[in-house]
FISE-162150 format. One record per residue (C-alpha): residue number from 0; x negated, y negated, z negated. Coordinates in nm, 4 decimals. Layout:
N
    n         x         y         z
  NUM         X         Y         Z
...
//
This chain:
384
    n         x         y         z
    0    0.0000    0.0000    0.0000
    1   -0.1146   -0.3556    0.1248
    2   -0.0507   -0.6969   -0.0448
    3   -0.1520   -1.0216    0.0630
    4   -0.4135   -1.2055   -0.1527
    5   -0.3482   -1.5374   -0.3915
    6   -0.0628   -1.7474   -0.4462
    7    0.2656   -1.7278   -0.6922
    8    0.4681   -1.3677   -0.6752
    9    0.7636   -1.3349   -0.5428
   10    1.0254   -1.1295   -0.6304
   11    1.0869   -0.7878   -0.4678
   12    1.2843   -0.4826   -0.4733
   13    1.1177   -0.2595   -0.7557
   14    1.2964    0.0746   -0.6422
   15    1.2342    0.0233   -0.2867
   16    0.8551   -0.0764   -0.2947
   17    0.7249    0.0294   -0.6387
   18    0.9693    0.3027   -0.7393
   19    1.0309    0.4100   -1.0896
   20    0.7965    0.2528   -1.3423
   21    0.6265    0.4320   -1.6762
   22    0.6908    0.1935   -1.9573
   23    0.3300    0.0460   -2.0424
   24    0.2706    0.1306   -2.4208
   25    0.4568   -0.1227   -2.6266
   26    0.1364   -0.3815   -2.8302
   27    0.2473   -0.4075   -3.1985
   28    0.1204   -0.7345   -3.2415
   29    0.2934   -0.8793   -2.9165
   30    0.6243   -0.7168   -2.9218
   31    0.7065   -0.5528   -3.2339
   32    0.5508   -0.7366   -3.5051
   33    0.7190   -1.1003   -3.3605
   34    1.0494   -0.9430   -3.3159
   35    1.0207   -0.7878   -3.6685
   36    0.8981   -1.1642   -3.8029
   37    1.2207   -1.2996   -3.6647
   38    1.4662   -1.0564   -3.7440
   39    1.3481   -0.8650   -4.0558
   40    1.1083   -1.0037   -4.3186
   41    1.3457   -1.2910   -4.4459
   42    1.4901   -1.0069   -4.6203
   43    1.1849   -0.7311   -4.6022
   44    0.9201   -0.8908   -4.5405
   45    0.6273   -1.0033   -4.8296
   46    0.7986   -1.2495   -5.0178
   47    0.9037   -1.0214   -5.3320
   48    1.1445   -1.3045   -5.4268
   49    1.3658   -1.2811   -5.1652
   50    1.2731   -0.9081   -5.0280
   51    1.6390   -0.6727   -5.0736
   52    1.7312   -0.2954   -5.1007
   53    1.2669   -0.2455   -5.1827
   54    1.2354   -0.2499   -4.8303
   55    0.8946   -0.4148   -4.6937
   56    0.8737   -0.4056   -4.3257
   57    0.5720   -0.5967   -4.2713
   58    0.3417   -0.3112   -4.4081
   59    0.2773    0.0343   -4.2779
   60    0.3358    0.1590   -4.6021
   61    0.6298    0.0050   -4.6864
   62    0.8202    0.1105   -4.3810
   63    0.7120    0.4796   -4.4087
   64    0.7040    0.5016   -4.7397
   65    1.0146    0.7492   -4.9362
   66    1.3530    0.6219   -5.0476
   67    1.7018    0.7442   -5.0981
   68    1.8149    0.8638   -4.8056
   69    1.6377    0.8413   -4.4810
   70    1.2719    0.6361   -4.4240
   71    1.2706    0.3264   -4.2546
   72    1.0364    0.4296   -4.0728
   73    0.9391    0.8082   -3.9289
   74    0.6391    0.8125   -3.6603
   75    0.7433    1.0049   -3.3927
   76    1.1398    1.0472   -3.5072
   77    1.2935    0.6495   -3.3968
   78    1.6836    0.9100   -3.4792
   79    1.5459    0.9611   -3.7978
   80    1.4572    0.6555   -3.8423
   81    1.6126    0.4001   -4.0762
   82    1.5329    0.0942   -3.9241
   83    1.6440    0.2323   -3.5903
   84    1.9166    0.3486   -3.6924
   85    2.0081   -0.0151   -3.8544
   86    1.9333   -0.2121   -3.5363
   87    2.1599   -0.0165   -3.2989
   88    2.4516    0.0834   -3.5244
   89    2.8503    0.0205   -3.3735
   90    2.9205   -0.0150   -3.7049
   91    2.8801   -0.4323   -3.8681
   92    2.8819   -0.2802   -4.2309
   93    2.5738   -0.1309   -4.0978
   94    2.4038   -0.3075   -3.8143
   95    2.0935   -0.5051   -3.9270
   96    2.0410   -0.8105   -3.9228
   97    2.3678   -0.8475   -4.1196
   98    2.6696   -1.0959   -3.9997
   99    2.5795   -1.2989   -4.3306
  100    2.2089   -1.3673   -4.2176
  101    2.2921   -1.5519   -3.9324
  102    2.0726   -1.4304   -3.7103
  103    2.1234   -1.2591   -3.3451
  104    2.1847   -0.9084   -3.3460
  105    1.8658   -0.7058   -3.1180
  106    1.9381   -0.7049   -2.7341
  107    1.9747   -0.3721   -2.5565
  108    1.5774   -0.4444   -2.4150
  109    1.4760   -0.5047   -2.8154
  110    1.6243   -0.2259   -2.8824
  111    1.4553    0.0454   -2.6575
  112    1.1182   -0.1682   -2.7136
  113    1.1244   -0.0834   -3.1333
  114    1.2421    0.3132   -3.0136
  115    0.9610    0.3443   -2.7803
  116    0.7362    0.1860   -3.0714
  117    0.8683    0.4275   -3.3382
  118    0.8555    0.7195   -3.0745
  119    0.5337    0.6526   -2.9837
  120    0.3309    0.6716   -3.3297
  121    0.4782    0.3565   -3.4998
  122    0.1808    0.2246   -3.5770
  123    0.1042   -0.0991   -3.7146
  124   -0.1976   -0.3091   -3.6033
  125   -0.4094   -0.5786   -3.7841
  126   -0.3500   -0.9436   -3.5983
  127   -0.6035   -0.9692   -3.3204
  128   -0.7903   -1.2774   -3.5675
  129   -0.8862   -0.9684   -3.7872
  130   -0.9818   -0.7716   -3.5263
  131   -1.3153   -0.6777   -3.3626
  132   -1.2788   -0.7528   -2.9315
  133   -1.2371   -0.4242   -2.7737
  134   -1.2617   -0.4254   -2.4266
  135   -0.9855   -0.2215   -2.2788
  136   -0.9644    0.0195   -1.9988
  137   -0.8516   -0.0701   -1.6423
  138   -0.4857   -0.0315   -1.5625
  139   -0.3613    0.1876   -1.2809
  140   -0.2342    0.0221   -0.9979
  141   -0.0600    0.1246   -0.6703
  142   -0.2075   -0.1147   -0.4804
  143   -0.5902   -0.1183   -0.5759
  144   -0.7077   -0.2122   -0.2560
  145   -0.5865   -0.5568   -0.3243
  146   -0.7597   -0.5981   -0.6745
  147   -1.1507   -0.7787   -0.5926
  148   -1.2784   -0.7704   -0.9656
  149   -1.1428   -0.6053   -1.2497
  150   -0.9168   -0.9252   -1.3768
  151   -0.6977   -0.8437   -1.0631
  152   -0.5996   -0.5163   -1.1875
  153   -0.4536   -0.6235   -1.4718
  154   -0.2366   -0.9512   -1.3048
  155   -0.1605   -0.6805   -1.0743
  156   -0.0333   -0.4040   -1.3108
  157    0.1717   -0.6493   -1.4881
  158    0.3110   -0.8121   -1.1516
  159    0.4034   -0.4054   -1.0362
  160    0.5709   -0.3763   -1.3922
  161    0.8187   -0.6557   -1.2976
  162    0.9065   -0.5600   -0.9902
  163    0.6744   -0.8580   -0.8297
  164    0.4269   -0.8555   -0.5335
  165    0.1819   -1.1125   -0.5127
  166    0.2498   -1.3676   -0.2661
  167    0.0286   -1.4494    0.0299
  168   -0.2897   -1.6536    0.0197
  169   -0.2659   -1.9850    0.0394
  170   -0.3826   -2.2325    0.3056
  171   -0.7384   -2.3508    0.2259
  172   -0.6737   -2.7175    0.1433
  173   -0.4218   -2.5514   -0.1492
  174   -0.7391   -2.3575   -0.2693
  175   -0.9842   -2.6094   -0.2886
  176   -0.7147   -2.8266   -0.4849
  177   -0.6332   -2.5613   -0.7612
  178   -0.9560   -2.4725   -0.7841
  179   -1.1056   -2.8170   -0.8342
  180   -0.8017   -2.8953   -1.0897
  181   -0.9110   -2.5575   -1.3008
  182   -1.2701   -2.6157   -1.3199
  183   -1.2970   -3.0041   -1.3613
  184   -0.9439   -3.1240   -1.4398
  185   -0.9540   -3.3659   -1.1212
  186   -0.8413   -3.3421   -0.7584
  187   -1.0976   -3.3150   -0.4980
  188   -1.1495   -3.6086   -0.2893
  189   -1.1065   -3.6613    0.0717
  190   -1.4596   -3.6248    0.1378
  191   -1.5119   -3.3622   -0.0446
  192   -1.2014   -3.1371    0.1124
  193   -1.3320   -3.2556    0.4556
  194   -1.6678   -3.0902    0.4033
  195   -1.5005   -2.7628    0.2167
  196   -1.2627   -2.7595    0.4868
  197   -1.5113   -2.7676    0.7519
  198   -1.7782   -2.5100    0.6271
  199   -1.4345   -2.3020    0.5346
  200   -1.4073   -2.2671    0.9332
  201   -1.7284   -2.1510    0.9430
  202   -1.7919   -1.9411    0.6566
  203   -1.4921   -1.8930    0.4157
  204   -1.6545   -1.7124    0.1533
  205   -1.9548   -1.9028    0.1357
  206   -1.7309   -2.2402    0.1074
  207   -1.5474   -2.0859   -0.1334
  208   -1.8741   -1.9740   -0.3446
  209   -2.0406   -2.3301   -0.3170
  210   -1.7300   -2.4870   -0.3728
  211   -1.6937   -2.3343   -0.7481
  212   -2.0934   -2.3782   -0.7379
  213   -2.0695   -2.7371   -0.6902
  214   -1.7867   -2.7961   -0.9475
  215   -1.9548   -2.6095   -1.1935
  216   -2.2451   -2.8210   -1.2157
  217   -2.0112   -3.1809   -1.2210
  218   -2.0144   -3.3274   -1.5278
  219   -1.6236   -3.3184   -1.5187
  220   -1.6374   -2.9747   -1.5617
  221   -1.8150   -3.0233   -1.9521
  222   -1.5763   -3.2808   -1.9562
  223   -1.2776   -3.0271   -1.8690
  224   -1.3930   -2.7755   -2.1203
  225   -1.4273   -3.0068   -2.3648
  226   -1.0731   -3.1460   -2.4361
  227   -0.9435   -2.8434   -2.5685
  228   -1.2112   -2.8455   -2.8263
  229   -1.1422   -3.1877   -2.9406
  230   -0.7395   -3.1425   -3.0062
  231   -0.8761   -2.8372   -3.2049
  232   -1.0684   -3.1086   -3.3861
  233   -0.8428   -3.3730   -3.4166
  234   -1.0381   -3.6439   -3.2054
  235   -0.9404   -3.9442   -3.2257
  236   -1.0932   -4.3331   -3.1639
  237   -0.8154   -4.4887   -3.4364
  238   -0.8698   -4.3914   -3.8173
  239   -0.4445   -4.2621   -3.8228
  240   -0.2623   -4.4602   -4.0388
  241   -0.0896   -4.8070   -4.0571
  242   -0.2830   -5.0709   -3.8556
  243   -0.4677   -4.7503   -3.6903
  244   -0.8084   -4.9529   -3.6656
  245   -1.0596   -4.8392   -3.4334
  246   -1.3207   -4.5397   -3.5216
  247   -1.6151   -4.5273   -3.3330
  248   -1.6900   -4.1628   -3.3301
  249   -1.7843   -4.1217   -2.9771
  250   -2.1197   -4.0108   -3.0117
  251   -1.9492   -3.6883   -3.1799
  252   -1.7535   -3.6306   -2.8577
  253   -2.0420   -3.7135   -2.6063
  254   -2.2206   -3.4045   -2.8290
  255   -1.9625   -3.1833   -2.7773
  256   -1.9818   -3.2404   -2.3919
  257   -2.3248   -3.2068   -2.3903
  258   -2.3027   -2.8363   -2.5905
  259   -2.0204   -2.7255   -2.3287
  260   -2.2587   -2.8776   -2.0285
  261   -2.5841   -2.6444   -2.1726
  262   -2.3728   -2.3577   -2.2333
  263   -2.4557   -2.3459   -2.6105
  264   -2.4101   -2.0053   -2.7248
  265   -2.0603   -2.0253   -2.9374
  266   -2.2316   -1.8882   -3.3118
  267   -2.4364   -2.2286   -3.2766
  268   -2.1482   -2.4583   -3.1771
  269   -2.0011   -2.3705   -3.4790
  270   -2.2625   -2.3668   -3.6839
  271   -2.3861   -2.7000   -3.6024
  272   -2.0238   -2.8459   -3.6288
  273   -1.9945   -2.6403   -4.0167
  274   -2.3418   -2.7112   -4.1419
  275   -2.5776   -2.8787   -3.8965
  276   -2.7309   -3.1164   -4.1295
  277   -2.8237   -2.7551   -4.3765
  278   -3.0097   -2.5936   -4.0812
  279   -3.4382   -2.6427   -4.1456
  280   -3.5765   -2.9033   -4.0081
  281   -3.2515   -3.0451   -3.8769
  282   -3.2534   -3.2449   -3.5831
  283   -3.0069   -3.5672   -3.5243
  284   -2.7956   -3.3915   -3.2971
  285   -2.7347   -3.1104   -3.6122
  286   -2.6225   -3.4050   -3.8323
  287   -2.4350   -3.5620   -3.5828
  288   -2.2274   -3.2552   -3.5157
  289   -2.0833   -3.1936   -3.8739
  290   -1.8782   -3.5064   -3.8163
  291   -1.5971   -3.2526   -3.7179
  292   -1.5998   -3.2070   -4.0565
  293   -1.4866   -3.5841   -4.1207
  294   -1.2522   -3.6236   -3.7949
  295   -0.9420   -3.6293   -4.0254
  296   -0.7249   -3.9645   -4.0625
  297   -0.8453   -4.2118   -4.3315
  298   -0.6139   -4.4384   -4.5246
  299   -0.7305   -4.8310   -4.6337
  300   -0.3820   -4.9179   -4.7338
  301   -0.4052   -5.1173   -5.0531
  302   -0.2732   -4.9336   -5.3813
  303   -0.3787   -4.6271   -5.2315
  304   -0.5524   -4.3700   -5.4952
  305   -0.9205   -4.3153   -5.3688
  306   -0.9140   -3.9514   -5.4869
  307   -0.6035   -3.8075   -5.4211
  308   -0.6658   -3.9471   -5.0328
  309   -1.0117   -3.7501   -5.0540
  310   -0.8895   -3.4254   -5.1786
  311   -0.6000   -3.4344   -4.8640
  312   -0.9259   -3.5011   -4.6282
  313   -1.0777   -3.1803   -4.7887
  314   -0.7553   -2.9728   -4.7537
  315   -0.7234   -3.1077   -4.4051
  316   -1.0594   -2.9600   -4.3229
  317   -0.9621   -2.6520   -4.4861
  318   -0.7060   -2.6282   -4.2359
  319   -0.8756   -2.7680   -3.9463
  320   -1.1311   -2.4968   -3.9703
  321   -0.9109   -2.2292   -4.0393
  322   -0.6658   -2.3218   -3.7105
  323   -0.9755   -2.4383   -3.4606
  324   -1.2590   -2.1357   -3.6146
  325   -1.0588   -1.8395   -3.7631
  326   -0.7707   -1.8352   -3.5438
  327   -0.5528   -1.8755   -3.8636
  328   -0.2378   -2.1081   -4.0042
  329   -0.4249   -2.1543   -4.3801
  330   -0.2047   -2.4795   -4.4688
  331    0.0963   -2.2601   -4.6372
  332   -0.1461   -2.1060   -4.8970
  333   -0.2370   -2.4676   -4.9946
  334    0.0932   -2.4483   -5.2074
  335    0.1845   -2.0630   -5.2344
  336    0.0247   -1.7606   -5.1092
  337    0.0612   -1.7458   -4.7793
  338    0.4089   -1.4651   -4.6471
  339    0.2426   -1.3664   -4.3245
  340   -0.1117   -1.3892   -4.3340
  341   -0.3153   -1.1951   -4.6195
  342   -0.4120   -1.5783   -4.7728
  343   -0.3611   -1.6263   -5.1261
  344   -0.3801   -1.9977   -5.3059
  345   -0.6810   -1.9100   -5.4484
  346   -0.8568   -1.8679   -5.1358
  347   -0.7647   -2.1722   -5.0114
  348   -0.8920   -2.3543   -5.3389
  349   -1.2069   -2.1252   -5.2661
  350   -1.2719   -2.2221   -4.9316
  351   -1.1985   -2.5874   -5.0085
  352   -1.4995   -2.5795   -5.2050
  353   -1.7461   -2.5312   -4.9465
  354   -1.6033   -2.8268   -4.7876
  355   -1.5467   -3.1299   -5.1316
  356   -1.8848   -3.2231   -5.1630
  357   -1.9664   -3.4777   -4.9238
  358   -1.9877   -3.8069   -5.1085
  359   -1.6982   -3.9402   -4.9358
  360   -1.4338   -4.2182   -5.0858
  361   -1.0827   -4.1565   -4.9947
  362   -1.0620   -4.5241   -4.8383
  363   -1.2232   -4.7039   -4.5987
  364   -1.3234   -5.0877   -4.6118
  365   -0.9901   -5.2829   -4.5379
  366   -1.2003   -5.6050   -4.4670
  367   -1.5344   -5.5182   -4.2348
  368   -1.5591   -5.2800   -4.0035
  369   -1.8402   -5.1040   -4.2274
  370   -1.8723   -4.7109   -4.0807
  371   -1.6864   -4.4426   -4.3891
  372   -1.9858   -4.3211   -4.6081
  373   -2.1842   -4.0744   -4.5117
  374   -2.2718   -4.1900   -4.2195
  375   -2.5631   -4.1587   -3.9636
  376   -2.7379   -4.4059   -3.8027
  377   -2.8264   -4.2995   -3.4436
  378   -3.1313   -4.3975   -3.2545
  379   -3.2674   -4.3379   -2.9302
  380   -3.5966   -4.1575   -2.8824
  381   -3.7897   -4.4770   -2.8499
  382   -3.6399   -4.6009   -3.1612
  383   -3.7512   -4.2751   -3.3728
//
């Protein structure tokens, strides 16, 4: 079987071109552990407060472990299983989620997804931020001839899932313009789709390859990669609050562009960003970096209490690192242990620690435009 290359799918007729479909395995943490989230652990999930009949869904042990009657949860056995059993009842005295919990009873497609879960092993999985990276095995595919690196086979196992057929390639002018939007953020200019267009004549796959060659090495694309990063960090050139005067931290994000444009290996990028101005023999560009650490908003509002306004800046680190580094929502368990993620209160106090001892005031001068303390005074190379 032959598909065209590129472009957006388009729907087709699964039975006539793809035939019947094997379900793909069903991912715990993508579709079973959500759906359970939303339906289930208001009433038995890991709040103990609020959890009803001892059920605890959100562990493997509480679903499987032995009650009156039948388990919640049997591997293998979804008709002698509790919970499935619950979900798909006729009967509202028994159907879960109850009337009174005002929430939508499982679709017909939920459904068969938590019976081919409980059928297939039921097994629970860690969230993928406690998780090693495992590399995982190629899917089959009817059409492999169409797959050019291994990336394709898995758009293309998902597309054959649906029903879908990719669409044909696209004209070259459409190419050069999504590829010059992915790698730098910017449209190519006229010039520059003249000369790609012209060489594409020629030699299409050697446009093509100096084409991403070319974009790789602009500037824009550092610049590109970089803006993620600094929403994860909470850039900003105003200080946040009332008047919202300016902050010159520039120099921060011109580092992080440089870091992205030399490929700095990631366990350094963070590390410089944590604890640059630790590292021996610390270089300007280490210090400079652990202003990520200070990237929060700052108050000057008059009547304002210096140290409550400096513990919020540590807690907002707390959670800054935990959300941009970790992969992890810590701000609950800045009040109460956290329901869904294994963080207590304590932890979060714990943590905070490694990040309250800058000597930092909560406000910043209301009447000069003096730079928050610490601060670094940068210098070219000449000046040093």
């Amino acid at each position: 079987m032959e598909y065209p290359r590129g472009g957006v799918a388009f729907p087709i007729a699964a039975g006539l071109l793809l035939g019947l479909q094997t379900p793909p395995p069903v991912d715990f943490a993508r579709e079973i552990r959500p759906l359970l989230a939303e339906r289930c652990f208001a009433c038995h999930g890991p709040d103990k407060g609020a959890r009803k009949g001892r059920l605890r869904l959100d562990t493997a042990e509480g679903a499987r472990a032995e009650r009156t009657g039948r388990p919640a949860l049997v591997p293998g056995r979804p008709e002698e299983s509790e919970l499935y059993l619950r979900i798909s009842s006729e009967d509202p005295d028994e159907r879960m989620p109850p009337a009174d919990a005002h929430q939508l009873p499982l679709t017909v497609e939920e459904r068969a997804r938590v019976r081919r879960w409980i059928a297939s092993g039921g097994e629970y999985a860690q969230h993928w931020a406690f998780r090693a990276p495992e590399r995982a095995p190629l899917p089959e595919v009817r059409a492999s001839s169409w797959c050019r690196d291994p990336l394709d086979a898995f758009v293309l196992a998902r597309l054959e899932a649906a029903g879908l057929a990719p669409a044909p390639e696209a004209e070259p002018d459409v190419l050069l313009r999504r590829l010059s939007f992915g790698l730098t953020g910017l449209p190519p200019t006229p010039a520059e789709l003249d000369a790609f267009l012209a060489q594409w004549s020629r030699e299409p796959a050697h446009a093509w390859d100096a084409a991403v060659e070319r974009l790789l090495a602009s500037p824009h694309h550092a610049e590109h990669l970089t803006t993620q990063w600094l929403d994860l960090a909470r850039y900003a050139d105003t200080h946040g609050y009332q008047a919202d005067v300016e902050r010159r931290v520039w120099p921060w994000r011109d580092w992080v562009i440089r870091a992205f444009a030399a490929n700095m290996p990631y366990d350094r990028f963070l590390t410089a960003q944590l604890a640059g101005d630790l590292l021996p023999d610390a270089a300007q560009d280490d210090v400079l970096a652990t202003a990520f650490n200070r990237l929060h908003r700052q108050t000057n509002e008059g009547g304002s209490v210096d140290e409550e306004f400096r513990c919020e800046y540590v807690a907002d680190r707390v959670v800054t690192f935990g959300t941009a580094m970790l992969g992890l929502t810590l701000e609950c368990a800045r009040c109460h242990d956290h329901k869904y993620d294994p963080i207590s209160t304590r932890e979060f106090y714990a943590l905070s620690s490694f990040f309250d001892d800058g000597d930092e005031s909560g406000l910043y001068s209301h009447f000069t435009a003096a730079v928050p303390t610490p601060k670094l005074a940068l210098a070219t190379a000449e000046d040093e």
